[in-house]
C-alpha positions in Angstrom: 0.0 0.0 0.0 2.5 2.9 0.9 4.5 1.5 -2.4 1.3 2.4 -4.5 0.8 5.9 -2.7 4.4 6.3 -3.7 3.3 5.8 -7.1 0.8 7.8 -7.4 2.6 11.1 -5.4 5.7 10.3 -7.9 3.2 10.2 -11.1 1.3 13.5 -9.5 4.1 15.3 -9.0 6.4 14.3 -12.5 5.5 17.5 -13.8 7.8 19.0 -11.4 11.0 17.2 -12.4 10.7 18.8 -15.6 11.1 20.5 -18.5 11.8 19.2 -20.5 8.4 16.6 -19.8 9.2 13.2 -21.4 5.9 10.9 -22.9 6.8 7.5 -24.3 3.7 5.6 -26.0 2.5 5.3 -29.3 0.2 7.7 -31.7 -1.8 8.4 -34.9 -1.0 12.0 -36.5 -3.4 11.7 -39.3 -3.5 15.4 -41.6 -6.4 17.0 -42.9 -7.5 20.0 -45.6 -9.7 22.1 -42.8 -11.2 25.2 -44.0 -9.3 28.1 -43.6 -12.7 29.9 -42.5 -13.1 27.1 -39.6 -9.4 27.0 -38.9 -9.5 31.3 -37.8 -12.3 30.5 -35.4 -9.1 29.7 -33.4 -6.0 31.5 -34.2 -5.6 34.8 -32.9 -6.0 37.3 -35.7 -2.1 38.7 -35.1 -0.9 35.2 -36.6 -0.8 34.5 -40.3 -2.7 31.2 -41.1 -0.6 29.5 -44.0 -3.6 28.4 -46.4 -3.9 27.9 -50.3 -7.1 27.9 -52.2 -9.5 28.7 -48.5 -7.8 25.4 -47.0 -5.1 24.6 -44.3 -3.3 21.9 -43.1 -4.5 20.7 -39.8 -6.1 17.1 -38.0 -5.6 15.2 -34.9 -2.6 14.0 -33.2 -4.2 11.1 -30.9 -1.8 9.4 -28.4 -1.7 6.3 -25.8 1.6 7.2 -23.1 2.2 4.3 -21.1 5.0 6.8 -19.4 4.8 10.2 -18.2 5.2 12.6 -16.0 1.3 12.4 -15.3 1.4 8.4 -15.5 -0.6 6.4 -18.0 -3.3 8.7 -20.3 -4.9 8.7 -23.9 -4.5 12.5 -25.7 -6.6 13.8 -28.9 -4.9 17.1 -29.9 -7.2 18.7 -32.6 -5.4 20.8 -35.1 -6.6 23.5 -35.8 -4.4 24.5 -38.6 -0.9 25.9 -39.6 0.3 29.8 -38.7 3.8 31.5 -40.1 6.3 31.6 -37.3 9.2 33.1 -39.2 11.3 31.4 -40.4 9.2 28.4 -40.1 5.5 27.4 -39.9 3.9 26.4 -36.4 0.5 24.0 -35.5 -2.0 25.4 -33.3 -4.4 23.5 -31.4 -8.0 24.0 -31.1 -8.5 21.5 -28.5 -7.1 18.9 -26.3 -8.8 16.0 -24.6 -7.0 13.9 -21.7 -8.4 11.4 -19.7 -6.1 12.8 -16.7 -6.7 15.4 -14.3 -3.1 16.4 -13.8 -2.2 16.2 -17.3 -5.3 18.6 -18.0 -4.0 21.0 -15.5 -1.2 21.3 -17.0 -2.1 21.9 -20.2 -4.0 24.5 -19.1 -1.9 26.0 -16.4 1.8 25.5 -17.8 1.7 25.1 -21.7 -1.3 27.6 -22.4 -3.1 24.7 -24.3 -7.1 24.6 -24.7 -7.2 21.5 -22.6 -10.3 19.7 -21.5 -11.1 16.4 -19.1 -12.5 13.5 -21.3 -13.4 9.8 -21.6 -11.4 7.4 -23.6 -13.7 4.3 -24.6 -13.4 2.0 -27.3 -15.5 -1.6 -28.7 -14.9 -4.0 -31.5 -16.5 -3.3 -34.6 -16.6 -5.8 -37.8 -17.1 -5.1 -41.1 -18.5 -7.5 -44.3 -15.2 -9.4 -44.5 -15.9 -12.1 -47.8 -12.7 -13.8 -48.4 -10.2 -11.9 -47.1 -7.2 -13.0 -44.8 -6.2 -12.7 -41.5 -4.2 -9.4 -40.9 -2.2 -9.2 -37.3 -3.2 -5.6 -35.3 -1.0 -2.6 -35.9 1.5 -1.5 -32.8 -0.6 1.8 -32.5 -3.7 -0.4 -31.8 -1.6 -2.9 -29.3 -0.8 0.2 -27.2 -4.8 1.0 -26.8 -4.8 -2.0 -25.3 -6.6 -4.3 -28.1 -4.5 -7.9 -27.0 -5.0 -10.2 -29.8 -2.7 -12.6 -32.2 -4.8 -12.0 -35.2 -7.7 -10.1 -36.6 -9.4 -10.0 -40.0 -8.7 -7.6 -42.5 -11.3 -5.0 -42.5 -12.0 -5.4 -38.3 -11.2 -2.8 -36.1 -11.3 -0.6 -33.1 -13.6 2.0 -32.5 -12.9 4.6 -29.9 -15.6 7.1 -28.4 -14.3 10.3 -26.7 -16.7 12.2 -24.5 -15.7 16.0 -22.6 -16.3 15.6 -18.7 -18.6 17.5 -17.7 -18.3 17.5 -13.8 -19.0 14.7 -11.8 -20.3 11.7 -13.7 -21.9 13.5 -16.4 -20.2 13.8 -20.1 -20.6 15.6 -23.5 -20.0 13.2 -26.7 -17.5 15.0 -28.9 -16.5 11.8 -31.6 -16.1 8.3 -32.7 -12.9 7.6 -33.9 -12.9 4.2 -36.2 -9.3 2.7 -36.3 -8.6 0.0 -38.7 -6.3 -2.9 -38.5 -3.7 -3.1 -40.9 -2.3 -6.0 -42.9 0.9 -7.8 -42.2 3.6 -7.7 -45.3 5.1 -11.0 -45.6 4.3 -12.5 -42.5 5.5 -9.4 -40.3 4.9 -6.5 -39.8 7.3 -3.4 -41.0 7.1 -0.6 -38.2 9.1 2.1 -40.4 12.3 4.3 -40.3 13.6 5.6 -36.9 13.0 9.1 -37.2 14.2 12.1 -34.9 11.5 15.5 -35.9 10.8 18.8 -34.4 6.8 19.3 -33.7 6.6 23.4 -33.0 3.6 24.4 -31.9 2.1 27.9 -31.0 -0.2 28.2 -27.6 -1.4 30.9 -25.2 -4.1 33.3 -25.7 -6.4 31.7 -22.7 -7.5 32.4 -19.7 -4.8 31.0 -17.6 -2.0 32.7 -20.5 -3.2 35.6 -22.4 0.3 36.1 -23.9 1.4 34.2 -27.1 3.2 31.3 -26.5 5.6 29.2 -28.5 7.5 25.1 -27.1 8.4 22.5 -29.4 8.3 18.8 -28.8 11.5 16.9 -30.0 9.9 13.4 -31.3 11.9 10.2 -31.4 10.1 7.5 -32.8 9.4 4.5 -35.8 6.9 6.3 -38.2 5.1 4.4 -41.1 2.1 6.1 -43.7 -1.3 3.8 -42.7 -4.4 4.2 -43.4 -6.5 7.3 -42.5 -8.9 6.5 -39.4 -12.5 7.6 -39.9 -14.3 10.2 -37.6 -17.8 11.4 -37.1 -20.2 12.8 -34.5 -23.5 12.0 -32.9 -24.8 15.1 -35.1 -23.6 13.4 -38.6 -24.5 9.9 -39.6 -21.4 10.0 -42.0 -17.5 10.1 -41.6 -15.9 13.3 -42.7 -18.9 15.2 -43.4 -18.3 19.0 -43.2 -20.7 21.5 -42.2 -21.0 24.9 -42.9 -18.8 27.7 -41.8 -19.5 29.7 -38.8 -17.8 32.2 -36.4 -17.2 31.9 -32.5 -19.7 33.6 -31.2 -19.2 36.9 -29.8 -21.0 36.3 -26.6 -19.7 37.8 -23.1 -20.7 33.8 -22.0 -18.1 31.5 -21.4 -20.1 28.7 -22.0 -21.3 29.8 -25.0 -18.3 30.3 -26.3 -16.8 26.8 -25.0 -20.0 25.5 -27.2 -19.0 27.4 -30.4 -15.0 26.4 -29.8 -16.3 23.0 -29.3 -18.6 22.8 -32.8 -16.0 24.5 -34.3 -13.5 21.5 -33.1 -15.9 18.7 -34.4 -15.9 21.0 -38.0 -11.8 20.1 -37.5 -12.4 16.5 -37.2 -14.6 15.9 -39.9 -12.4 17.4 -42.3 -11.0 15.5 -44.8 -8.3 13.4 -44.1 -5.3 13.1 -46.7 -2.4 11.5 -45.0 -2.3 9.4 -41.7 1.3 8.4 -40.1 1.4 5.5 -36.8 4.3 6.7 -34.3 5.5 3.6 -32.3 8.4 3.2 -29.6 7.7 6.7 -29.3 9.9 9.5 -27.1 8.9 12.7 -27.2 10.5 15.4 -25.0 8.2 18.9 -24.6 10.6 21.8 -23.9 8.7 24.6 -21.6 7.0 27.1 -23.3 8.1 30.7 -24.2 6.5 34.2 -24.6 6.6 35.4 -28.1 6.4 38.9 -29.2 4.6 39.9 -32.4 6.2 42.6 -34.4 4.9 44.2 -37.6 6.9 46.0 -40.8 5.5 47.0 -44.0 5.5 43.6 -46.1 4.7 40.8 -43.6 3.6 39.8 -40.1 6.7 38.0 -37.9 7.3 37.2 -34.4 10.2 37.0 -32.5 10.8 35.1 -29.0 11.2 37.8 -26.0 14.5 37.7 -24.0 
Protein backbone atom coordinates (compact mmCIF):
# COMPACT_ATOMS: atom_id res chain seq x y z
CA UNK A 1 0.00 0.00 0.00
CA UNK A 2 2.50 2.85 0.85
CA UNK A 3 4.49 1.55 -2.44
CA UNK A 4 1.32 2.35 -4.46
CA UNK A 5 0.76 5.90 -2.66
CA UNK A 6 4.41 6.27 -3.74
CA UNK A 7 3.34 5.77 -7.06
CA UNK A 8 0.80 7.77 -7.40
CA UNK A 9 2.61 11.09 -5.38
CA UNK A 10 5.73 10.30 -7.94
CA UNK A 11 3.19 10.21 -11.13
CA UNK A 12 1.29 13.52 -9.48
CA UNK A 13 4.11 15.27 -8.98
CA UNK A 14 6.44 14.26 -12.50
CA UNK A 15 5.49 17.49 -13.83
CA UNK A 16 7.81 18.97 -11.41
CA UNK A 17 11.03 17.22 -12.41
CA UNK A 18 10.71 18.76 -15.59
CA UNK A 19 11.12 20.52 -18.54
CA UNK A 20 11.79 19.16 -20.46
CA UNK A 21 8.45 16.58 -19.79
CA UNK A 22 9.20 13.15 -21.36
CA UNK A 23 5.90 10.88 -22.87
CA UNK A 24 6.83 7.53 -24.30
CA UNK A 25 3.67 5.60 -26.00
CA UNK A 26 2.51 5.26 -29.35
CA UNK A 27 0.19 7.75 -31.72
CA UNK A 28 -1.76 8.39 -34.89
CA UNK A 29 -0.97 12.04 -36.54
CA UNK A 30 -3.37 11.69 -39.31
CA UNK A 31 -3.46 15.35 -41.58
CA UNK A 32 -6.43 17.04 -42.90
CA UNK A 33 -7.53 20.02 -45.65
CA UNK A 34 -9.66 22.06 -42.76
CA UNK A 35 -11.24 25.23 -43.97
CA UNK A 36 -9.32 28.13 -43.61
CA UNK A 37 -12.72 29.86 -42.51
CA UNK A 38 -13.06 27.13 -39.56
CA UNK A 39 -9.42 26.96 -38.90
CA UNK A 40 -9.55 31.25 -37.77
CA UNK A 41 -12.30 30.54 -35.37
CA UNK A 42 -9.09 29.70 -33.36
CA UNK A 43 -5.99 31.51 -34.25
CA UNK A 44 -5.57 34.82 -32.89
CA UNK A 45 -6.03 37.34 -35.73
CA UNK A 46 -2.07 38.67 -35.13
CA UNK A 47 -0.92 35.23 -36.55
CA UNK A 48 -0.84 34.55 -40.34
CA UNK A 49 -2.73 31.23 -41.09
CA UNK A 50 -0.64 29.49 -43.96
CA UNK A 51 -3.65 28.45 -46.35
CA UNK A 52 -3.90 27.90 -50.31
CA UNK A 53 -7.09 27.92 -52.18
CA UNK A 54 -9.50 28.66 -48.51
CA UNK A 55 -7.84 25.44 -46.99
CA UNK A 56 -5.11 24.61 -44.31
CA UNK A 57 -3.30 21.86 -43.11
CA UNK A 58 -4.55 20.68 -39.83
CA UNK A 59 -6.12 17.11 -37.97
CA UNK A 60 -5.60 15.17 -34.94
CA UNK A 61 -2.64 14.04 -33.25
CA UNK A 62 -4.22 11.07 -30.95
CA UNK A 63 -1.82 9.45 -28.40
CA UNK A 64 -1.67 6.29 -25.78
CA UNK A 65 1.57 7.17 -23.12
CA UNK A 66 2.20 4.29 -21.11
CA UNK A 67 4.96 6.80 -19.44
CA UNK A 68 4.77 10.24 -18.24
CA UNK A 69 5.20 12.59 -16.05
CA UNK A 70 1.29 12.42 -15.33
CA UNK A 71 1.40 8.42 -15.51
CA UNK A 72 -0.64 6.36 -18.04
CA UNK A 73 -3.35 8.71 -20.30
CA UNK A 74 -4.86 8.73 -23.89
CA UNK A 75 -4.51 12.48 -25.68
CA UNK A 76 -6.59 13.80 -28.93
CA UNK A 77 -4.88 17.09 -29.93
CA UNK A 78 -7.16 18.66 -32.62
CA UNK A 79 -5.42 20.84 -35.10
CA UNK A 80 -6.61 23.46 -35.78
CA UNK A 81 -4.39 24.48 -38.57
CA UNK A 82 -0.87 25.87 -39.59
CA UNK A 83 0.29 29.78 -38.72
CA UNK A 84 3.80 31.54 -40.12
CA UNK A 85 6.28 31.64 -37.29
CA UNK A 86 9.24 33.09 -39.19
CA UNK A 87 11.31 31.45 -40.39
CA UNK A 88 9.19 28.38 -40.08
CA UNK A 89 5.51 27.39 -39.92
CA UNK A 90 3.86 26.38 -36.43
CA UNK A 91 0.54 24.00 -35.47
CA UNK A 92 -1.99 25.36 -33.25
CA UNK A 93 -4.35 23.47 -31.40
CA UNK A 94 -8.01 23.97 -31.14
CA UNK A 95 -8.54 21.53 -28.50
CA UNK A 96 -7.07 18.93 -26.28
CA UNK A 97 -8.79 16.02 -24.57
CA UNK A 98 -6.95 13.91 -21.74
CA UNK A 99 -8.44 11.43 -19.70
CA UNK A 100 -6.12 12.81 -16.74
CA UNK A 101 -6.73 15.37 -14.28
CA UNK A 102 -3.15 16.35 -13.78
CA UNK A 103 -2.19 16.20 -17.32
CA UNK A 104 -5.33 18.62 -17.98
CA UNK A 105 -3.97 21.02 -15.46
CA UNK A 106 -1.19 21.27 -16.97
CA UNK A 107 -2.08 21.86 -20.22
CA UNK A 108 -3.95 24.52 -19.11
CA UNK A 109 -1.85 25.95 -16.42
CA UNK A 110 1.76 25.52 -17.83
CA UNK A 111 1.67 25.09 -21.67
CA UNK A 112 -1.25 27.61 -22.45
CA UNK A 113 -3.13 24.66 -24.33
CA UNK A 114 -7.06 24.60 -24.72
CA UNK A 115 -7.20 21.45 -22.55
CA UNK A 116 -10.31 19.73 -21.49
CA UNK A 117 -11.09 16.36 -19.10
CA UNK A 118 -12.49 13.47 -21.31
CA UNK A 119 -13.42 9.83 -21.60
CA UNK A 120 -11.43 7.36 -23.61
CA UNK A 121 -13.74 4.26 -24.64
CA UNK A 122 -13.45 2.00 -27.31
CA UNK A 123 -15.54 -1.57 -28.74
CA UNK A 124 -14.93 -3.95 -31.45
CA UNK A 125 -16.45 -3.35 -34.60
CA UNK A 126 -16.58 -5.85 -37.84
CA UNK A 127 -17.06 -5.10 -41.14
CA UNK A 128 -18.48 -7.48 -44.29
CA UNK A 129 -15.16 -9.43 -44.47
CA UNK A 130 -15.88 -12.05 -47.83
CA UNK A 131 -12.69 -13.82 -48.36
CA UNK A 132 -10.18 -11.91 -47.05
CA UNK A 133 -7.15 -12.98 -44.76
CA UNK A 134 -6.25 -12.70 -41.46
CA UNK A 135 -4.19 -9.41 -40.86
CA UNK A 136 -2.25 -9.16 -37.35
CA UNK A 137 -3.20 -5.59 -35.32
CA UNK A 138 -0.97 -2.64 -35.90
CA UNK A 139 1.51 -1.47 -32.84
CA UNK A 140 -0.58 1.83 -32.47
CA UNK A 141 -3.65 -0.36 -31.76
CA UNK A 142 -1.56 -2.88 -29.35
CA UNK A 143 -0.84 0.20 -27.21
CA UNK A 144 -4.82 1.00 -26.77
CA UNK A 145 -4.77 -1.98 -25.30
CA UNK A 146 -6.62 -4.33 -28.09
CA UNK A 147 -4.51 -7.92 -27.00
CA UNK A 148 -4.99 -10.21 -29.82
CA UNK A 149 -2.70 -12.58 -32.18
CA UNK A 150 -4.79 -12.02 -35.23
CA UNK A 151 -7.68 -10.10 -36.64
CA UNK A 152 -9.45 -10.00 -40.04
CA UNK A 153 -8.69 -7.60 -42.51
CA UNK A 154 -11.34 -5.03 -42.52
CA UNK A 155 -12.02 -5.44 -38.27
CA UNK A 156 -11.16 -2.84 -36.08
CA UNK A 157 -11.31 -0.58 -33.13
CA UNK A 158 -13.63 2.03 -32.54
CA UNK A 159 -12.88 4.60 -29.92
CA UNK A 160 -15.64 7.09 -28.36
CA UNK A 161 -14.33 10.31 -26.71
CA UNK A 162 -16.71 12.20 -24.48
CA UNK A 163 -15.72 15.96 -22.56
CA UNK A 164 -16.29 15.61 -18.72
CA UNK A 165 -18.62 17.46 -17.72
CA UNK A 166 -18.34 17.50 -13.81
CA UNK A 167 -19.03 14.72 -11.80
CA UNK A 168 -20.28 11.69 -13.71
CA UNK A 169 -21.91 13.50 -16.37
CA UNK A 170 -20.21 13.82 -20.13
CA UNK A 171 -20.64 15.60 -23.46
CA UNK A 172 -19.98 13.20 -26.71
CA UNK A 173 -17.51 15.00 -28.95
CA UNK A 174 -16.54 11.80 -31.65
CA UNK A 175 -16.05 8.34 -32.68
CA UNK A 176 -12.88 7.57 -33.93
CA UNK A 177 -12.87 4.24 -36.20
CA UNK A 178 -9.27 2.67 -36.29
CA UNK A 179 -8.56 0.00 -38.66
CA UNK A 180 -6.34 -2.89 -38.48
CA UNK A 181 -3.71 -3.14 -40.90
CA UNK A 182 -2.31 -6.00 -42.86
CA UNK A 183 0.90 -7.78 -42.23
CA UNK A 184 3.58 -7.72 -45.29
CA UNK A 185 5.11 -11.02 -45.64
CA UNK A 186 4.30 -12.53 -42.49
CA UNK A 187 5.45 -9.44 -40.27
CA UNK A 188 4.86 -6.48 -39.83
CA UNK A 189 7.26 -3.42 -40.99
CA UNK A 190 7.05 -0.64 -38.17
CA UNK A 191 9.07 2.12 -40.43
CA UNK A 192 12.27 4.30 -40.27
CA UNK A 193 13.56 5.63 -36.93
CA UNK A 194 12.96 9.10 -37.24
CA UNK A 195 14.24 12.11 -34.88
CA UNK A 196 11.49 15.55 -35.91
CA UNK A 197 10.84 18.81 -34.41
CA UNK A 198 6.77 19.31 -33.65
CA UNK A 199 6.56 23.43 -32.97
CA UNK A 200 3.57 24.45 -31.89
CA UNK A 201 2.06 27.87 -30.97
CA UNK A 202 -0.21 28.20 -27.59
CA UNK A 203 -1.43 30.94 -25.22
CA UNK A 204 -4.08 33.35 -25.67
CA UNK A 205 -6.43 31.69 -22.73
CA UNK A 206 -7.49 32.38 -19.68
CA UNK A 207 -4.78 31.04 -17.55
CA UNK A 208 -1.99 32.67 -20.47
CA UNK A 209 -3.19 35.63 -22.36
CA UNK A 210 0.26 36.08 -23.88
CA UNK A 211 1.38 34.22 -27.14
CA UNK A 212 3.19 31.30 -26.50
CA UNK A 213 5.64 29.21 -28.54
CA UNK A 214 7.53 25.12 -27.08
CA UNK A 215 8.36 22.48 -29.39
CA UNK A 216 8.33 18.85 -28.79
CA UNK A 217 11.48 16.95 -29.99
CA UNK A 218 9.92 13.37 -31.25
CA UNK A 219 11.92 10.17 -31.38
CA UNK A 220 10.05 7.52 -32.80
CA UNK A 221 9.42 4.48 -35.79
CA UNK A 222 6.94 6.32 -38.19
CA UNK A 223 5.14 4.42 -41.11
CA UNK A 224 2.11 6.06 -43.70
CA UNK A 225 -1.27 3.85 -42.72
CA UNK A 226 -4.41 4.19 -43.42
CA UNK A 227 -6.46 7.31 -42.54
CA UNK A 228 -8.88 6.55 -39.40
CA UNK A 229 -12.45 7.61 -39.90
CA UNK A 230 -14.25 10.21 -37.60
CA UNK A 231 -17.83 11.37 -37.15
CA UNK A 232 -20.19 12.80 -34.52
CA UNK A 233 -23.48 11.97 -32.92
CA UNK A 234 -24.79 15.10 -35.09
CA UNK A 235 -23.58 13.38 -38.56
CA UNK A 236 -24.45 9.91 -39.56
CA UNK A 237 -21.37 9.98 -41.97
CA UNK A 238 -17.46 10.07 -41.63
CA UNK A 239 -15.88 13.34 -42.68
CA UNK A 240 -18.86 15.21 -43.40
CA UNK A 241 -18.26 19.03 -43.19
CA UNK A 242 -20.71 21.54 -42.23
CA UNK A 243 -20.98 24.93 -42.91
CA UNK A 244 -18.85 27.73 -41.82
CA UNK A 245 -19.51 29.67 -38.80
CA UNK A 246 -17.85 32.22 -36.39
CA UNK A 247 -17.24 31.94 -32.54
CA UNK A 248 -19.75 33.59 -31.20
CA UNK A 249 -19.24 36.90 -29.84
CA UNK A 250 -20.99 36.31 -26.60
CA UNK A 251 -19.72 37.77 -23.11
CA UNK A 252 -20.70 33.76 -21.99
CA UNK A 253 -18.05 31.53 -21.41
CA UNK A 254 -20.07 28.71 -21.97
CA UNK A 255 -21.26 29.85 -25.05
CA UNK A 256 -18.26 30.33 -26.27
CA UNK A 257 -16.77 26.85 -25.02
CA UNK A 258 -19.96 25.45 -27.23
CA UNK A 259 -19.01 27.42 -30.35
CA UNK A 260 -14.95 26.36 -29.81
CA UNK A 261 -16.29 23.03 -29.27
CA UNK A 262 -18.61 22.79 -32.75
CA UNK A 263 -15.98 24.47 -34.26
CA UNK A 264 -13.47 21.47 -33.12
CA UNK A 265 -15.94 18.74 -34.39
CA UNK A 266 -15.92 20.98 -37.99
CA UNK A 267 -11.76 20.10 -37.45
CA UNK A 268 -12.44 16.54 -37.19
CA UNK A 269 -14.56 15.86 -39.93
CA UNK A 270 -12.42 17.41 -42.34
CA UNK A 271 -11.04 15.55 -44.83
CA UNK A 272 -8.27 13.44 -44.12
CA UNK A 273 -5.26 13.12 -46.72
CA UNK A 274 -2.36 11.49 -45.05
CA UNK A 275 -2.35 9.35 -41.71
CA UNK A 276 1.32 8.36 -40.13
CA UNK A 277 1.40 5.52 -36.78
CA UNK A 278 4.25 6.72 -34.29
CA UNK A 279 5.50 3.56 -32.33
CA UNK A 280 8.41 3.24 -29.61
CA UNK A 281 7.74 6.68 -29.32
CA UNK A 282 9.86 9.48 -27.14
CA UNK A 283 8.93 12.73 -27.21
CA UNK A 284 10.49 15.39 -24.98
CA UNK A 285 8.15 18.88 -24.62
CA UNK A 286 10.57 21.75 -23.89
CA UNK A 287 8.74 24.56 -21.58
CA UNK A 288 7.04 27.12 -23.27
CA UNK A 289 8.05 30.72 -24.21
CA UNK A 290 6.50 34.19 -24.56
CA UNK A 291 6.58 35.41 -28.06
CA UNK A 292 6.41 38.90 -29.15
CA UNK A 293 4.58 39.94 -32.42
CA UNK A 294 6.18 42.56 -34.43
CA UNK A 295 4.89 44.16 -37.60
CA UNK A 296 6.87 46.01 -40.83
CA UNK A 297 5.51 46.98 -43.97
CA UNK A 298 5.47 43.59 -46.07
CA UNK A 299 4.73 40.79 -43.62
CA UNK A 300 3.60 39.82 -40.10
CA UNK A 301 6.69 38.04 -37.91
CA UNK A 302 7.31 37.23 -34.35
CA UNK A 303 10.22 36.97 -32.47
CA UNK A 304 10.76 35.11 -28.95
CA UNK A 305 11.15 37.85 -25.98
CA UNK A 306 14.53 37.71 -24.00
Amino acid sequence: MAAENEEKETACAGYKHGPPWVFKGSALYQLHLVKASTARAFVPRDLRLVEAFGYTLGGMFLARYHDSPAGEFDELVVIAGIVWNPPTSCAWAARVLVNSVEACRHGRKEVGLPSHVATFSSKNEAASLGDRPLARPNSFLNMLGIGSTAFEQGNGREIEVSESKGGSSTRHLCNISLPFTGSHKDHQWAGPAIRMSLPSFSGRTVDHPDLLKYSCQVECRVRPVKPARIWSARTTEPQQEKSDGEVSSSGSSVAADLDARSHSISVLLSRPIFALEFSSLRMHVDAPRTVVPHRDDKKVGYSSST
